[in-house]
Each structure stands twice: as C-alpha cells, then as structure tokens.
Backbone as CSV, one residue per row, in Angstrom:
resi,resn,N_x,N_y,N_z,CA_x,CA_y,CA_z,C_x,C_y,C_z
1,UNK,4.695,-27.790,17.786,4.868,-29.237,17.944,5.356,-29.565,19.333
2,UNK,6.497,-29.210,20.168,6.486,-29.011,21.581,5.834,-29.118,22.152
3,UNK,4.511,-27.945,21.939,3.154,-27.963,22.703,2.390,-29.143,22.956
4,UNK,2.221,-29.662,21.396,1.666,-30.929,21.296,2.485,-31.836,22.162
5,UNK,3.686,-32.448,22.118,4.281,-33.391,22.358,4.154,-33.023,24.149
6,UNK,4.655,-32.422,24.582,4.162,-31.881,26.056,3.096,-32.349,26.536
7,UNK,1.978,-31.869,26.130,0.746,-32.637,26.621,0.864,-34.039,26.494
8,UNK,0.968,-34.747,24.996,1.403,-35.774,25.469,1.480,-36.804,26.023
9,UNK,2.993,-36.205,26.472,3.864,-36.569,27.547,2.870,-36.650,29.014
10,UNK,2.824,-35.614,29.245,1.974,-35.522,30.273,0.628,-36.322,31.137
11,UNK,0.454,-36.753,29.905,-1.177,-37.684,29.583,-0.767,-38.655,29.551
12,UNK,0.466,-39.497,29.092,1.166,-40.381,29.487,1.922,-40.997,30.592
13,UNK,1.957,-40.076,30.896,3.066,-40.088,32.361,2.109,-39.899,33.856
14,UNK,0.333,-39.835,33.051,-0.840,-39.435,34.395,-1.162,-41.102,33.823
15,UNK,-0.987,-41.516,32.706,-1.895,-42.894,32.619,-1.131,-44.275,33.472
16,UNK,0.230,-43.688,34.028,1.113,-44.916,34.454,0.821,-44.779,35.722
17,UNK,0.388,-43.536,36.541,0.322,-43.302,38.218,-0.916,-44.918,38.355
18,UNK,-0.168,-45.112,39.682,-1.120,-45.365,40.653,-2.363,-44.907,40.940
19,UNK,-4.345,-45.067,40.944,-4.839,-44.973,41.590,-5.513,-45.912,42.860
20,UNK,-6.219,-44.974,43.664,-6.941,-46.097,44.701,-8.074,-46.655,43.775
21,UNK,-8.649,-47.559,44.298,-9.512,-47.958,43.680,-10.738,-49.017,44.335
22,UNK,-11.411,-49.247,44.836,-12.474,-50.012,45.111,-12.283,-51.635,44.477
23,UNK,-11.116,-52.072,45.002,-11.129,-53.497,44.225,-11.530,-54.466,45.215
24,UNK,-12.093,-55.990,44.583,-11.964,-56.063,45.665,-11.235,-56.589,46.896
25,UNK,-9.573,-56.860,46.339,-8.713,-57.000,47.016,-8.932,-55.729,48.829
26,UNK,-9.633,-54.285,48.174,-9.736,-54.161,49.140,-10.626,-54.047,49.973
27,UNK,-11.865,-54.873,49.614,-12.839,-55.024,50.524,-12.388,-55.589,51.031
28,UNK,-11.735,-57.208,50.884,-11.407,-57.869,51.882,-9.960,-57.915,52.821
29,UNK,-9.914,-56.079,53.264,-8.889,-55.923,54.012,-7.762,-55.831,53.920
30,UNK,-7.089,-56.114,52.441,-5.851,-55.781,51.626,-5.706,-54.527,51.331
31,UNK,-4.618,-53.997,51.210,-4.583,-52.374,50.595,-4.849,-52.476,49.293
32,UNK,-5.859,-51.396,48.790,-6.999,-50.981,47.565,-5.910,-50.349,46.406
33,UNK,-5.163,-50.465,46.420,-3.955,-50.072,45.408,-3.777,-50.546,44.436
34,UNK,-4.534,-50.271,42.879,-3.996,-50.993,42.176,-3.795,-49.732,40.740
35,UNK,-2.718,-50.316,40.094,-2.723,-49.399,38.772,-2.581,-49.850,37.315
36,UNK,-3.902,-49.676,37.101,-4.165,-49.863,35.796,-3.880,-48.352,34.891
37,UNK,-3.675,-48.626,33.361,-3.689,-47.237,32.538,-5.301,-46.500,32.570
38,UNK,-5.013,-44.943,32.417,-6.194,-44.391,32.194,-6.258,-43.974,30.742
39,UNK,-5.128,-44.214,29.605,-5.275,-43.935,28.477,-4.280,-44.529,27.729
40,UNK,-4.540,-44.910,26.606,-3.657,-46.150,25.729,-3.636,-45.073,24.427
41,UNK,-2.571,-45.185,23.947,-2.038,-44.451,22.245,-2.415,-45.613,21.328
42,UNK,-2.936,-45.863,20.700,-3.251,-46.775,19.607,-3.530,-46.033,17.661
43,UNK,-3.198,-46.257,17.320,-3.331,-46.710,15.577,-4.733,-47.166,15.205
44,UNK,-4.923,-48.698,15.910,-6.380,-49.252,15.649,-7.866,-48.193,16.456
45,UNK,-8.178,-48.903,15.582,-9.598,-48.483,15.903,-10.617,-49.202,16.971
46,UNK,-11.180,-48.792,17.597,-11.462,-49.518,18.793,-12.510,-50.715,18.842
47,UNK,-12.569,-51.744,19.078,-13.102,-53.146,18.614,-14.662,-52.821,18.943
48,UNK,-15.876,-53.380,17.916,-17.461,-52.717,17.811,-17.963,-53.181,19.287
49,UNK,-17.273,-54.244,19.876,-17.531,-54.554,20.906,-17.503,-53.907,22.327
50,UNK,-16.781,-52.794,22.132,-16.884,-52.071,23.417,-17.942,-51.371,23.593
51,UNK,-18.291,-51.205,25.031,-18.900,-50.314,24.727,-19.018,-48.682,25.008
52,UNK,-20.009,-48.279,24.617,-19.822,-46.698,24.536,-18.897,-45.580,25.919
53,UNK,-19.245,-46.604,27.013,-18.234,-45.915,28.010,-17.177,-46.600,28.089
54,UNK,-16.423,-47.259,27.525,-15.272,-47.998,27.165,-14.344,-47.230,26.818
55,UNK,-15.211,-46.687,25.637,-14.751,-46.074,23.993,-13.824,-44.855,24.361
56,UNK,-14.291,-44.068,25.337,-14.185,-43.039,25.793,-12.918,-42.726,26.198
57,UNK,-12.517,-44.658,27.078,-11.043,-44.116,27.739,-10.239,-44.997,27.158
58,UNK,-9.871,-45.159,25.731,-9.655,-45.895,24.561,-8.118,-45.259,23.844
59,UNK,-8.644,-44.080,24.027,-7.890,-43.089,23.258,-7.428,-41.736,23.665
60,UNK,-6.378,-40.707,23.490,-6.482,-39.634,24.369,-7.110,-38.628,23.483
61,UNK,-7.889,-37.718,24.531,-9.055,-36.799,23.925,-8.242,-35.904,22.741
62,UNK,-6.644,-35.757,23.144,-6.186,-34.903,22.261,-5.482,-35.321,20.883
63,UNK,-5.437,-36.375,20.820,-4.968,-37.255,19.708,-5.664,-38.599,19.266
64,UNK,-6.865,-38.363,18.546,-7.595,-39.284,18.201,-7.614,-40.255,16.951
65,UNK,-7.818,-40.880,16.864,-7.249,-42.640,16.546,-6.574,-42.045,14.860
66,UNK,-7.360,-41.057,13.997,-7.546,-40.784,13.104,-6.108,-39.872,12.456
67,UNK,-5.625,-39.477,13.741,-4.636,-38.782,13.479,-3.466,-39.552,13.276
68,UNK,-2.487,-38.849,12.347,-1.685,-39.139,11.674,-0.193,-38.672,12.343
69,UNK,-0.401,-38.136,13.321,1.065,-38.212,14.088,1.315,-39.367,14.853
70,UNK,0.930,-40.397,15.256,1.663,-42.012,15.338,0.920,-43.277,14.873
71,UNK,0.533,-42.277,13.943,0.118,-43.677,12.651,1.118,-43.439,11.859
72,UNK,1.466,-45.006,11.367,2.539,-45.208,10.249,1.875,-44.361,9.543
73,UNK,1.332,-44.831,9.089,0.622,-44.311,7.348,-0.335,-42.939,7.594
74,UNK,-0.212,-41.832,6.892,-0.922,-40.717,7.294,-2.582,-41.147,6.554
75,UNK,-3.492,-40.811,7.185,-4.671,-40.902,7.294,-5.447,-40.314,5.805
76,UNK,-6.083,-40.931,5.149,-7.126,-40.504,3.844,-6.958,-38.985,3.521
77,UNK,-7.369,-38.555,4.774,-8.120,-36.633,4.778,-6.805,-36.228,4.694
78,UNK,-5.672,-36.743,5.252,-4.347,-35.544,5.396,-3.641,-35.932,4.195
79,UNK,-3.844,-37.009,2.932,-3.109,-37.229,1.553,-4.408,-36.370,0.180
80,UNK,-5.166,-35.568,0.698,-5.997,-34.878,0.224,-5.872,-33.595,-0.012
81,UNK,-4.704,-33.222,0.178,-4.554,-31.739,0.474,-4.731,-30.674,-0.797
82,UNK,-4.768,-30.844,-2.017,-5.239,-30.326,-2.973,-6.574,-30.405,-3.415
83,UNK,-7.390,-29.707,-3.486,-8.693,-30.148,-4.076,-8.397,-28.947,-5.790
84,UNK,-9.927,-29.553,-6.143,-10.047,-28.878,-7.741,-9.479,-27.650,-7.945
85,UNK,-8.408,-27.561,-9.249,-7.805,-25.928,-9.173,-9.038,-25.176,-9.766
86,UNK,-8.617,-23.839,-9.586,-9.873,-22.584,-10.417,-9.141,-22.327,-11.498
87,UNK,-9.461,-22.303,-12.651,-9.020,-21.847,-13.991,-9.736,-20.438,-14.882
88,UNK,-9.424,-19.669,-14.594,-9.997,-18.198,-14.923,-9.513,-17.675,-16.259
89,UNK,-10.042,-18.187,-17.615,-9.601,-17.924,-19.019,-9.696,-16.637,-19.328
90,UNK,-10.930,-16.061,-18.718,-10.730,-14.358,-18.982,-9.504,-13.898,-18.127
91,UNK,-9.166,-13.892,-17.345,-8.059,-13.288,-16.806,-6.843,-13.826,-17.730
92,UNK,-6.412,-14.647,-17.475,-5.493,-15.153,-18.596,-4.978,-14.713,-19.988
93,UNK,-6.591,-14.400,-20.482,-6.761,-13.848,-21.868,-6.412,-12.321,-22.030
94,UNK,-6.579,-11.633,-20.912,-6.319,-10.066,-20.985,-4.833,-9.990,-20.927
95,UNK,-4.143,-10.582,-19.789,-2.740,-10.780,-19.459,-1.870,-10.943,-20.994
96,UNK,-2.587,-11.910,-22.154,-1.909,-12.023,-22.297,-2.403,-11.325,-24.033
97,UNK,-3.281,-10.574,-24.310,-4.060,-9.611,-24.926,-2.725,-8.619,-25.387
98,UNK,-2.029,-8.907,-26.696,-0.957,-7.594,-27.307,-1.656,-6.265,-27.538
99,UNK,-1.601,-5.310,-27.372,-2.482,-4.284,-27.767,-1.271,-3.305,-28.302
100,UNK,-1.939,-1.992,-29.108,-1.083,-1.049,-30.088,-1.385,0.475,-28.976
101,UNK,-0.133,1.370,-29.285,-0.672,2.874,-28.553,0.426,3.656,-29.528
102,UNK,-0.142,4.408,-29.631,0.199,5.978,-30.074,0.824,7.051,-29.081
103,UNK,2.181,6.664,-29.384,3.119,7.719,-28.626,3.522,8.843,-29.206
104,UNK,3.148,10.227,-28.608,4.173,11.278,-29.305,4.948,12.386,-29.277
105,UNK,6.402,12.435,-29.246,6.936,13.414,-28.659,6.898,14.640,-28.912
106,UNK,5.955,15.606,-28.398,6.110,16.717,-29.045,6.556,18.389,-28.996
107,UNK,6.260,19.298,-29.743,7.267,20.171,-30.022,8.616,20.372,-28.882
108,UNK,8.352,20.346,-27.333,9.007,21.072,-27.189,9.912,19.554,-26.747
109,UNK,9.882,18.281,-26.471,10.523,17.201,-26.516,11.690,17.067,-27.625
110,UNK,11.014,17.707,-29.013,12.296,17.183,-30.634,12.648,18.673,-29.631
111,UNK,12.785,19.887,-29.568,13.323,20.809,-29.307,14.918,20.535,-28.618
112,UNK,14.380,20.301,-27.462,15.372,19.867,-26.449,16.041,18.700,-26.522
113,UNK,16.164,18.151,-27.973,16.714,17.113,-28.214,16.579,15.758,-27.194
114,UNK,14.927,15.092,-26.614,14.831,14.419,-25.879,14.274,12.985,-26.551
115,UNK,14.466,12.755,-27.875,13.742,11.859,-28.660,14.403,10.718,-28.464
116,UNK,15.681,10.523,-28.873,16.282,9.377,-27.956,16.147,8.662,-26.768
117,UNK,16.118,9.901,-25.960,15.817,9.594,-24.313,14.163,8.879,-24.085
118,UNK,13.517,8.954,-24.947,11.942,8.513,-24.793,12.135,7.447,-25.416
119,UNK,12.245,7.172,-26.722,12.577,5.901,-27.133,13.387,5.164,-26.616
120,UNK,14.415,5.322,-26.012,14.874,4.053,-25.024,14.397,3.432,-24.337
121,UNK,13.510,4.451,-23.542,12.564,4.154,-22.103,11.688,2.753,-22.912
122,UNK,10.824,3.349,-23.837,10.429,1.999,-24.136,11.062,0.768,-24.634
123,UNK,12.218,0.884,-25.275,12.652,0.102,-25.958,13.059,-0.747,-24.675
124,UNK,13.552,-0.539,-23.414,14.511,-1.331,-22.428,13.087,-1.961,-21.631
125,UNK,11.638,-1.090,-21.946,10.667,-1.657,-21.152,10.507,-3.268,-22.290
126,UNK,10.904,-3.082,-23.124,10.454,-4.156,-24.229,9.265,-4.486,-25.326
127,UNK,8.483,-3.139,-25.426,7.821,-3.052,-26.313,8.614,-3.023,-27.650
128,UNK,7.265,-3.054,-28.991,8.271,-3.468,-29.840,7.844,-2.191,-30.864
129,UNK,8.733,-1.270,-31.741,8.391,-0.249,-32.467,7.569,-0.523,-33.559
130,UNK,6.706,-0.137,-33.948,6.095,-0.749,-35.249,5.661,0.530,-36.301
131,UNK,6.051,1.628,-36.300,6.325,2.936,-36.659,6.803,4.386,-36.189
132,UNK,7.610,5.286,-37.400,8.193,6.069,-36.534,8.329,6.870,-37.873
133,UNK,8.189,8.032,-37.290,8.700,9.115,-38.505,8.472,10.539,-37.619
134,UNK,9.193,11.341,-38.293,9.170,12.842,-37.877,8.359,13.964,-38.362
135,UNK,7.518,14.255,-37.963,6.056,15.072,-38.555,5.717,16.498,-38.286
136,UNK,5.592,17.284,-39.466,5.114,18.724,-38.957,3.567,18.493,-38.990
137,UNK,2.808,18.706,-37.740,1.571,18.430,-38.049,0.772,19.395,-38.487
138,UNK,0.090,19.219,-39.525,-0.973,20.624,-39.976,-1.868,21.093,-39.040
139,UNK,-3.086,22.024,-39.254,-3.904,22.512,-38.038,-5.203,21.614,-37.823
140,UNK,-5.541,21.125,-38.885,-6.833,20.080,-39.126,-6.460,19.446,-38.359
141,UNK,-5.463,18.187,-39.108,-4.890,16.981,-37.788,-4.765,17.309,-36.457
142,UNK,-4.300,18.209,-35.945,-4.320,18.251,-34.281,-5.329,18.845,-33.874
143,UNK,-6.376,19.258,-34.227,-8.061,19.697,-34.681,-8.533,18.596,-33.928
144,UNK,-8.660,17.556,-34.971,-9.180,16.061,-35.169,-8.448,15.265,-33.768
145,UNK,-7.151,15.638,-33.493,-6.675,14.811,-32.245,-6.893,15.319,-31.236
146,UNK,-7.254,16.657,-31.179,-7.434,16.732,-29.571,-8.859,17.451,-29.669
147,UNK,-9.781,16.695,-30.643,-11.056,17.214,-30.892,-12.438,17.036,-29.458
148,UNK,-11.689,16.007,-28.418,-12.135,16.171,-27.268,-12.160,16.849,-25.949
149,UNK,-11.132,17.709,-26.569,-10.943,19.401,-25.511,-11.426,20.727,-26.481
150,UNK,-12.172,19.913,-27.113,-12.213,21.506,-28.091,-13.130,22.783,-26.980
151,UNK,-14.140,21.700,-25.988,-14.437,22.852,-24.974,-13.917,23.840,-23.623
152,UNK,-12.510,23.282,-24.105,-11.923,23.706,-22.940,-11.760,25.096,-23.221
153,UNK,-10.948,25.808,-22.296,-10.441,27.295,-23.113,-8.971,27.164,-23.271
154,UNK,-8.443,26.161,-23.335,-6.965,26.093,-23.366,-6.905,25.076,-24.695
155,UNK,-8.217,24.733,-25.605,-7.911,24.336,-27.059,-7.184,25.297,-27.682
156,UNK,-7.311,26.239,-28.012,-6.374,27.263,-29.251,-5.361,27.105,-28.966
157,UNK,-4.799,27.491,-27.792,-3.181,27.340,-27.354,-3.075,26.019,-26.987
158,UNK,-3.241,25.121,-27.235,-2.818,23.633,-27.137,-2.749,22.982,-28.529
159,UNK,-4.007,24.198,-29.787,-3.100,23.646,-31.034,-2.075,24.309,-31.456
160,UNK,-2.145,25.399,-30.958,-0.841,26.519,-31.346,0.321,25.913,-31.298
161,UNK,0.349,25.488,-29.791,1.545,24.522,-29.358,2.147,23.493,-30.246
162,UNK,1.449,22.450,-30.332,1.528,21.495,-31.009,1.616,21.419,-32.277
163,UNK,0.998,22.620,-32.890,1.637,22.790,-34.432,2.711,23.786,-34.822
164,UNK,3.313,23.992,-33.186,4.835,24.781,-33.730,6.454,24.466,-34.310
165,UNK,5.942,23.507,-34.010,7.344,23.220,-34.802,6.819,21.148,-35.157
166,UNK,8.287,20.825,-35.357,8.222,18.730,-35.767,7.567,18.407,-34.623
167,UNK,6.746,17.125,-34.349,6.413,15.703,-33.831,7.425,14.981,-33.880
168,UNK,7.345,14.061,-32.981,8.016,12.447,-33.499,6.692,11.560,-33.538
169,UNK,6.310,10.998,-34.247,5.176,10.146,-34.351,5.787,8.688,-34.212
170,UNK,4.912,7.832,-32.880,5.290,6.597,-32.853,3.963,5.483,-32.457
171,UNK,4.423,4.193,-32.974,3.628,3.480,-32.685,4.152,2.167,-32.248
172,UNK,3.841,1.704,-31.109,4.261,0.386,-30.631,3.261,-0.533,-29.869
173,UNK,3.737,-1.959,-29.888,2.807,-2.819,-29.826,3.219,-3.865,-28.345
174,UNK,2.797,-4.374,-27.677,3.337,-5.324,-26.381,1.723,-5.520,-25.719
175,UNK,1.765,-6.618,-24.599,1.414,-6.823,-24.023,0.872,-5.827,-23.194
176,UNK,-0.301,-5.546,-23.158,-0.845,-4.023,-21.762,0.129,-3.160,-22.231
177,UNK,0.441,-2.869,-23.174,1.083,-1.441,-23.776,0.785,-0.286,-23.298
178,UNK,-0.847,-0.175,-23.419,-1.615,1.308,-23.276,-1.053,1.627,-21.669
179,UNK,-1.846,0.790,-20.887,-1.590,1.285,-19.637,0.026,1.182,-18.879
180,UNK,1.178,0.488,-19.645,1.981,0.039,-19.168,3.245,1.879,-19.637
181,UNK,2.785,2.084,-20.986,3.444,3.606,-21.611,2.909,4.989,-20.668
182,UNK,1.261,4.808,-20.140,1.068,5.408,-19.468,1.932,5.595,-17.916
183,UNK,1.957,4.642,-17.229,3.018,4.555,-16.452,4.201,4.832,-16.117
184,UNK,4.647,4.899,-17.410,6.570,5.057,-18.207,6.272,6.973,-18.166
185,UNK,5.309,7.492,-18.408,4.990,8.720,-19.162,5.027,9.559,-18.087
186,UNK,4.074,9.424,-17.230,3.786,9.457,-15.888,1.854,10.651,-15.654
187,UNK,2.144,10.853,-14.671,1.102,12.550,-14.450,0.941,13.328,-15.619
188,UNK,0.024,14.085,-16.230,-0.399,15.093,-16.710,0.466,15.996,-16.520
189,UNK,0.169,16.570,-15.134,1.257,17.439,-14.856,2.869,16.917,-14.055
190,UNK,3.831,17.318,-14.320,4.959,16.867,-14.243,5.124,17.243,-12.904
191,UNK,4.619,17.943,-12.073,5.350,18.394,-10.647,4.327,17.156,-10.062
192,UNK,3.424,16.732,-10.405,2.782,15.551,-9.976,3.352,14.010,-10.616
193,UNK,4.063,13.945,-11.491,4.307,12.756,-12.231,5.410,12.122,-10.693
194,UNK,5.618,11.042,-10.684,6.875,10.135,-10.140,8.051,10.473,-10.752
195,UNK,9.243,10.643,-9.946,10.434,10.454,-10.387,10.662,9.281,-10.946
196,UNK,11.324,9.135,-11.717,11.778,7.958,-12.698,10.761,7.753,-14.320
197,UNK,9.442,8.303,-13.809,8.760,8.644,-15.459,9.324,9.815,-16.059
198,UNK,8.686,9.848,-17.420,9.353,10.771,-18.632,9.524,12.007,-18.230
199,UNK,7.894,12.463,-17.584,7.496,13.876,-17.122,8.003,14.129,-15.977
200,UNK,8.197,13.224,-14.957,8.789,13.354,-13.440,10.514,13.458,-13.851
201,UNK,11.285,12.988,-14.850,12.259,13.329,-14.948,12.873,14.613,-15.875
202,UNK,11.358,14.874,-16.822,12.018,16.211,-17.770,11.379,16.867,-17.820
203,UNK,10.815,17.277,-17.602,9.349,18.005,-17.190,8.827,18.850,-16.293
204,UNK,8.268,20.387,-16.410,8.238,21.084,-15.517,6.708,21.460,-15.382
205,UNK,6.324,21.702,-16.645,4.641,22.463,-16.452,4.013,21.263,-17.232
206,UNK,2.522,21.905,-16.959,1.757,21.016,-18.028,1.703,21.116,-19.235
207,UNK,1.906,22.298,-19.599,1.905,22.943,-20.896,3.376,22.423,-21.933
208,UNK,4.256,22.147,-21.071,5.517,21.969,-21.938,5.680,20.246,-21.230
209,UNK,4.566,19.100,-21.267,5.096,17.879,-20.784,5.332,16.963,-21.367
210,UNK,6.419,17.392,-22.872,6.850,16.765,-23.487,6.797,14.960,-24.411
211,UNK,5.499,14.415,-24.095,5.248,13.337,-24.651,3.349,13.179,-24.482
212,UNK,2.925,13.169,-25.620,1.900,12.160,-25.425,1.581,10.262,-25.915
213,UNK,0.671,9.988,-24.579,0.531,8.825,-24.993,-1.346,8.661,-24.935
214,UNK,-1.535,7.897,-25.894,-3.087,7.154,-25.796,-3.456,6.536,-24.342
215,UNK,-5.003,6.944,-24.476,-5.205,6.254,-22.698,-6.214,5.406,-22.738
216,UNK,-6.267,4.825,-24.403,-6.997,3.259,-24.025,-6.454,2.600,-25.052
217,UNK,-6.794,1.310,-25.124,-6.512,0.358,-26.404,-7.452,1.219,-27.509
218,UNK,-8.663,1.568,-27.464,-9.452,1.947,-28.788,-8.879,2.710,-29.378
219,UNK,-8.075,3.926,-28.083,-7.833,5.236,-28.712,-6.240,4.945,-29.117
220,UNK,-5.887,4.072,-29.206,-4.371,3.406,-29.663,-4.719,3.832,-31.191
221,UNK,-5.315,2.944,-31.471,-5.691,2.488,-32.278,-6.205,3.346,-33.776
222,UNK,-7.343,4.586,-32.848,-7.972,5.797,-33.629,-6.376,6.986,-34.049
223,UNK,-5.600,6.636,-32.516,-4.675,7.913,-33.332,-3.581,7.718,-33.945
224,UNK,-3.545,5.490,-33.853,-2.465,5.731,-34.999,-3.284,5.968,-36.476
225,UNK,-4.296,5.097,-36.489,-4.595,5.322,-37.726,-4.964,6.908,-38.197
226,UNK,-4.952,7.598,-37.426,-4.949,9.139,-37.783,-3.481,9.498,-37.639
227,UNK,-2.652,9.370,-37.473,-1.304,9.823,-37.410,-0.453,8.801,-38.877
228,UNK,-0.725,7.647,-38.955,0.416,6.869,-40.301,-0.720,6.580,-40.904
229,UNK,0.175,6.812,-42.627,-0.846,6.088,-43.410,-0.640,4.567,-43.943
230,UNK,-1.297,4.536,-44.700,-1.274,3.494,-44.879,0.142,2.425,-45.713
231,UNK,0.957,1.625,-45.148,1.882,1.261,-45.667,3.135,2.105,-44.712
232,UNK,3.093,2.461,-43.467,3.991,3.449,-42.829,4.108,2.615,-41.942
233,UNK,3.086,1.681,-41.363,3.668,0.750,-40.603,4.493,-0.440,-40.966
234,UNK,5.422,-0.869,-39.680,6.092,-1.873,-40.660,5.779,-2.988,-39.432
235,UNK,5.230,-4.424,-39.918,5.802,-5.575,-39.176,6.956,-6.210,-39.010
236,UNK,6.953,-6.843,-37.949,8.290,-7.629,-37.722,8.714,-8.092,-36.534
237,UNK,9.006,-9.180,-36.293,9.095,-10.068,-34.946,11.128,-9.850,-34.353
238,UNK,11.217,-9.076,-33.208,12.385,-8.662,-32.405,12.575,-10.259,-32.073
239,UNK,14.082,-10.368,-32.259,14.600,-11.408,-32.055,14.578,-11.967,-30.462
240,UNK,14.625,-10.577,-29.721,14.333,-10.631,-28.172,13.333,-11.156,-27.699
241,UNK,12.144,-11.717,-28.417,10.797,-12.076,-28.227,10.288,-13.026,-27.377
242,UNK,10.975,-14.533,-27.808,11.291,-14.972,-26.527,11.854,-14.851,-25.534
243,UNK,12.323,-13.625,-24.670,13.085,-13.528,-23.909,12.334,-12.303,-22.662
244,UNK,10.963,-11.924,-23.417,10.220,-10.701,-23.058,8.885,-11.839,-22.491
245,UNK,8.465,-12.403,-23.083,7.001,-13.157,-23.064,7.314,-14.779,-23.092
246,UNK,6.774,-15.644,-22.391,6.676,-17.056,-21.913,5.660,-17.401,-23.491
C-alpha cells in the first residue's frame, strides 16, 4: 500500500508543476507560462461528451475511475468476492462412513501380558468396542483366516503360531476405523513400524508382532463374522459420542 500511495503522490505532485506551453499569451510576447493540471483523481465517470483524447488525461493511468480506493462506496466487482461454493457429497459421505475391523491380539501379545496396553490405544483413539472375548483358536479357523497365505512357505508356522496358546478377539466400530487401527498398529514388521504404534513400541520381529488388524472395510467385516458368533456382539451408544463426532 506505500507503493501504491507513493506513486500517487508523485503523479500528483507532477500534475501541480508548471508547464511551458504555446498559449497564446505567448505569441503575443508575454511569457508562455501557464499551469494547468495534467491529471485529476475523480470518483465520477467522465462526461459522454469528451472526447476520446480528453478521456485519456481524465484520470491517472494507475488508479482508474472504477477503483475503489477513493471511492466512497467500493465498486460492484470488489462486493463480489464470493462466488458459487463446490459441494462434494461423496467426499463428505466417506468422512463420515462408520465402518467395523477385526482386531487381534495374539499368542505372544496375551503372553506378555500386553492386552490392556492395546485396548487402551484404541479406546483413548475413541473407537467404540462392540466385542471381546478370549479365544483358543482351533486349526480350521486360522486355516480359513489366513487362507490367503496358504502359498507362502511360512503358512504352517504362522498356524502353528497362532494356534499356540489364547487370542484376544476384538471388534470395534468408528469412523475410518480400518485404516485409522492400521495406523495405531503400525508396519508388518516392527523394526519398520513408527515409534509410538503398537509394533514400533513392543515389537521386535515379524514373527512375534503381537496384534492383528483387518486391512479393509470388507475384510472387517469377513473376520469378524468368522471370529464371533452370532449374539457375541453387543450394541450400544458410549456416552462420549458426542464429544468424538460433530
């Protein structure tokens, strides 16, 4: 604004000088001195009657009639400043999309007595529990759950594992749950997970990384209903509810 006002100034203070001029005071032998303005600040708009080389020195080139720095009233275009908002319902709708995941702590997590410590994590993230029980899992069931590595060569010893001793079987429900528990959980492998996730804080190998979680909404969904039966879930609205979600 300086900048602006500077010029100006400047353009003001050239429109008050003196020029010579061809009048004809000085044809007839008088000194040719006269000073008229070379530029006027005006508000109005310039009368239809001028004409086009008139027009020109009417106004200053850098502040034109339209502008709203010494017009009272700011100008049409500058009380316009909002146009039509964008309203994006699919986005909206995902944001605000509750979804279910299948959390589960296993063998060597109940071992080391870390079942508490996982359930807090979510509980302070603010998801809400909607089942829980303590499970020896048979060999079928973890068959059937990790029936999408069965080509690996580390299936046998990954059911071995998992059917050595209790589970904690859980299920909870929130807003972006799936990907939000994934986060909380951390890396696959724990020397890769972030400090402050489950695995980045208790966790050493891959083999012993103490929690699984589901890694989509569908598969939420497939392993609770393969993990509780029916009547194991319980509903119920946390009094905290308004205090988590708008």
């Amino acid at each position: 604004m300086e900048g602006v006002a500077g010029v100006a100034a400047a353009r003001i203070g050239a429109a008050g000088r003196c020029v010579s001029s061809p009048s004809p005071a000085a044809a007839s032998g008088r000194g040719g001195v006269v000073c008229r303005p070379r530029a006027v600040l005006s508000c109005a708009p310039p009368s239809p009657n001028l004409r086009t080389a008139d027009r020109r020195h009417v106004h200053l080139s850098s502040f034109p009639s339209t502008s709203h720095l010494f017009c009272p009233a700011p100008h049409a275009a500058a009380r316009r400043r909002t146009g039509p908002r964008i309203f994006l319902p699919h986005l909206v709708a995902s944001s605000e999309q509750v979804e279910e995941t299948y959390i589960m702590v296993k063998p060597d997590g109940v071992q080391r007595g870390l079942v508490g410590e996982i359930i807090s994590r979510f509980e302070r993230k603010g998801f809400k529990l909607s089942g829980l029980k303590l499970f020896r899992c048979p060999r079928e069931l973890a068959e059937e759950h990790y029936k999408d590595l069965q080509s690996k060569p580390f299936f046998p010893k990954l059911i071995e594992y998992i059917t050595s001793g209790p589970v904690v079987c859980m299920a909870w429900e929130g807003v972006g749950v799936v990907a939000s528990a994934r986060k909380l959980i951390g890396s696959t492998n724990p020397l890769q997970a972030e400090p402050g996730t489950i695995r980045g804080d208790l966790a050493v190998q891959t083999g012993r990384n103490v929690v699984h979680g589901s890694d989509s909404p569908e598969n939420g969904q497939r392993e609770i209903a393969l993990w509780f039966k029916e009547g194991e879930l319980c509903q119920w609205t946390p009094a905290q509810a308004p205090w988590l979600r708008e």
